[in-house]
Backbone as CSV, one residue per row, in Angstrom:
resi,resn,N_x,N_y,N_z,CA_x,CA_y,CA_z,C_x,C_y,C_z
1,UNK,0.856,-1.168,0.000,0.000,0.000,0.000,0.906,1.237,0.000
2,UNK,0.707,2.069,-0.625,1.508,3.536,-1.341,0.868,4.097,-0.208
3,UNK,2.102,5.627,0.667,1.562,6.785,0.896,0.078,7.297,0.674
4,UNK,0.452,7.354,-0.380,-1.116,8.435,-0.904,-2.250,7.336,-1.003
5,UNK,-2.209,5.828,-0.891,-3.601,4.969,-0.647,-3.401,5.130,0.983
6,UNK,-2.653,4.979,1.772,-2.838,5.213,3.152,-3.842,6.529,3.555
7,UNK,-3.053,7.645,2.906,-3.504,8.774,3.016,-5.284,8.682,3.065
8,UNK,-5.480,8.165,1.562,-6.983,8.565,1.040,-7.722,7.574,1.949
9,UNK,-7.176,6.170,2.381,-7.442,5.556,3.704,-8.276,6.249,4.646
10,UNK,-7.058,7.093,5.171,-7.481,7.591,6.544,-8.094,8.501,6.224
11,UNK,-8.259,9.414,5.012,-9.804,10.631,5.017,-10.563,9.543,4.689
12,UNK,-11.175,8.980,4.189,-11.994,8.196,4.239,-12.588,7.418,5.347
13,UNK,-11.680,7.150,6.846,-11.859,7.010,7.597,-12.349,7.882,8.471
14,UNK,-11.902,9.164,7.992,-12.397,10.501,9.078,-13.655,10.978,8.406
15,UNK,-13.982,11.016,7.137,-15.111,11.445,6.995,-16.047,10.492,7.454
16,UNK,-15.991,9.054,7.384,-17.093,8.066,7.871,-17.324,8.754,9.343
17,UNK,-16.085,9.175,10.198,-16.090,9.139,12.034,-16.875,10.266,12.037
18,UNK,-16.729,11.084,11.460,-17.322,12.806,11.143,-18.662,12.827,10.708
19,UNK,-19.267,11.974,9.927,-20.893,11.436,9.595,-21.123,11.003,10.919
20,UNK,-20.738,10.045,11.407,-21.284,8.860,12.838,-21.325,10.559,13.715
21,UNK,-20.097,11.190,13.843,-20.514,11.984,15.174,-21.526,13.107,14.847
22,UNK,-21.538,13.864,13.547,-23.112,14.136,13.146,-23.708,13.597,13.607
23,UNK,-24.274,12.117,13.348,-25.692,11.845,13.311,-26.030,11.635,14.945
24,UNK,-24.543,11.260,15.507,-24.967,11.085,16.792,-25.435,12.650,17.842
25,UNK,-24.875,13.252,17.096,-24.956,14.741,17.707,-26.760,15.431,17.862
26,UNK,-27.152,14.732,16.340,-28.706,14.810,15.823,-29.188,14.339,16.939
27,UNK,-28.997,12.294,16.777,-29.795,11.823,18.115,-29.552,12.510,19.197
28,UNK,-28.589,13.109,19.721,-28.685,13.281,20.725,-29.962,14.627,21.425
29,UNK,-29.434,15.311,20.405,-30.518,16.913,20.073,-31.740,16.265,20.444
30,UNK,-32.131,15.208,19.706,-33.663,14.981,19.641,-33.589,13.891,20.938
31,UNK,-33.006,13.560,21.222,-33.006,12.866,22.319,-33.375,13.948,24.226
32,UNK,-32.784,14.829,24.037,-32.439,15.909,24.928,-34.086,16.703,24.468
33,UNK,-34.655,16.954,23.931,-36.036,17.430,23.359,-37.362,16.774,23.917
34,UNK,-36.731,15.426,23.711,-37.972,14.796,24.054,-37.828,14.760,25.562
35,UNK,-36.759,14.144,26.638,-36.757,14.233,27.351,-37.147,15.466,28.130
36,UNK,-36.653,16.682,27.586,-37.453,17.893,28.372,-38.666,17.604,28.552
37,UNK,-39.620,17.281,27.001,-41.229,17.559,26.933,-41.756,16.332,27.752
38,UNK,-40.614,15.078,27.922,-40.924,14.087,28.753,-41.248,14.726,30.548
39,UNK,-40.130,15.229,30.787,-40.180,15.944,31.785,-41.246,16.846,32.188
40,UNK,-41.634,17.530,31.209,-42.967,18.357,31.763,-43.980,17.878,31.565
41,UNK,-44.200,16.873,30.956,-45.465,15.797,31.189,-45.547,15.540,32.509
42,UNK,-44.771,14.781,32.694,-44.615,14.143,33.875,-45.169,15.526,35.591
43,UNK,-44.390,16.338,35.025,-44.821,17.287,36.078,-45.827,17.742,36.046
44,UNK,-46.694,17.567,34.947,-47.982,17.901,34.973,-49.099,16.788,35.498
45,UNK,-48.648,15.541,35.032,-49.274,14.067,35.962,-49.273,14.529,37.270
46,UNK,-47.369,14.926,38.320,-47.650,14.852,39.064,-48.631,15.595,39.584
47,UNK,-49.190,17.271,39.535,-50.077,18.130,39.878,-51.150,17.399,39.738
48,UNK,-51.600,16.693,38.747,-52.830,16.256,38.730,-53.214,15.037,39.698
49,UNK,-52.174,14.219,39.634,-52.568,13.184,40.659,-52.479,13.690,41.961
50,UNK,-51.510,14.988,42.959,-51.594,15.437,44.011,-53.253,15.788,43.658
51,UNK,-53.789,16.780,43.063,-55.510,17.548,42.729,-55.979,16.371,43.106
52,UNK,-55.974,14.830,42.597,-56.869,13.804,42.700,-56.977,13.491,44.224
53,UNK,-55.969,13.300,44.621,-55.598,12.649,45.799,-56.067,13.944,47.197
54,UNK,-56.006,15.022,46.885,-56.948,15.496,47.819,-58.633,15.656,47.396
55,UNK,-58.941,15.442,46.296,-60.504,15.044,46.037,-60.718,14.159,46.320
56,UNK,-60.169,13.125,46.255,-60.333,11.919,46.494,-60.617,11.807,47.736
57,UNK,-59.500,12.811,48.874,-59.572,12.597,50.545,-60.789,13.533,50.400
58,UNK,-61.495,14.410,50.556,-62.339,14.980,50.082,-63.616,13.686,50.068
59,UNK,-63.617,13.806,49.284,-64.443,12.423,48.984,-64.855,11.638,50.285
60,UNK,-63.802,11.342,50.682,-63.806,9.990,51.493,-64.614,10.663,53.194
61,UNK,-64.028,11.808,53.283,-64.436,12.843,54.146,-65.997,12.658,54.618
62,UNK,-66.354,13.058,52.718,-67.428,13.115,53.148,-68.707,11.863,52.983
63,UNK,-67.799,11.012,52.539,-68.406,9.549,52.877,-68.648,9.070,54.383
64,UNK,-67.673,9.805,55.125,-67.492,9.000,56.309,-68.991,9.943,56.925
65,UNK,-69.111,11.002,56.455,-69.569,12.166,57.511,-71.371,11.357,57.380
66,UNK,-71.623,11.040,56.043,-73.081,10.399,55.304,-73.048,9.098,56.439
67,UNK,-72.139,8.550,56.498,-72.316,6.956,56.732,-72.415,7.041,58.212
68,UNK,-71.968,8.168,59.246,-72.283,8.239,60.887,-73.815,8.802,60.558
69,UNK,-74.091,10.039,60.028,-75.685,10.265,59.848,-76.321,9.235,59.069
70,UNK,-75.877,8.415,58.228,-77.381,7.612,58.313,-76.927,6.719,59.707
71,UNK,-76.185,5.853,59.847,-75.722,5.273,61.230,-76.660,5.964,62.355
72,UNK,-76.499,6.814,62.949,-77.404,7.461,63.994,-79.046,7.774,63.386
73,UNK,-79.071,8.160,62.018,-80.429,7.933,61.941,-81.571,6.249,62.241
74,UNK,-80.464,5.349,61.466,-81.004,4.058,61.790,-81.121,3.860,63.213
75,UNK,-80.230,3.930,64.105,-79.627,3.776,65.420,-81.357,4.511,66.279
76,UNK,-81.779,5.373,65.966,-82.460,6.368,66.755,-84.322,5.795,66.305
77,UNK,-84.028,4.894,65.176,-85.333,4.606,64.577,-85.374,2.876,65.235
78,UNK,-84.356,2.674,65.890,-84.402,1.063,66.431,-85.224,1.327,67.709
């Protein structure tokens, strides 16, 4: 192998490494993108499931409050 086939070798080798770290540079961009919008999903689940979880206690509140008044209503009709 001649100089100058070594040579054209190794650009040929650097432009292939120089494409790969492009494209990896791309994925990465879009990788880093989604994860943000991943991220603020997520922070928006969490708000919503905290909102649920005090309706929910809410809820339960006032289940308990129904279930002593009918309880004492039955209780008072025995």
């Amino acid at each position: 192998m001649t100089f100058e086939e070594r040579i054209d070798r190794l650009r040929e080798r650097h432009e292939a490494l120089t494409q790969s770290v492009e494209l990896l540079l791309i994925s990465q961009r879009e990788n880093s993108t989604q994860i943000r919008a991943n991220t603020e999903n997520i922070g928006k689940l969490v708000e919503v499931s905290n909102r649920d979880a005090v309706d929910i206690a809410a809820l339960a509140r006032v289940a308990e409050s129904h279930e002593r008044r009918i309880n004492g209503l039955e209780e008072g009709r025995a």
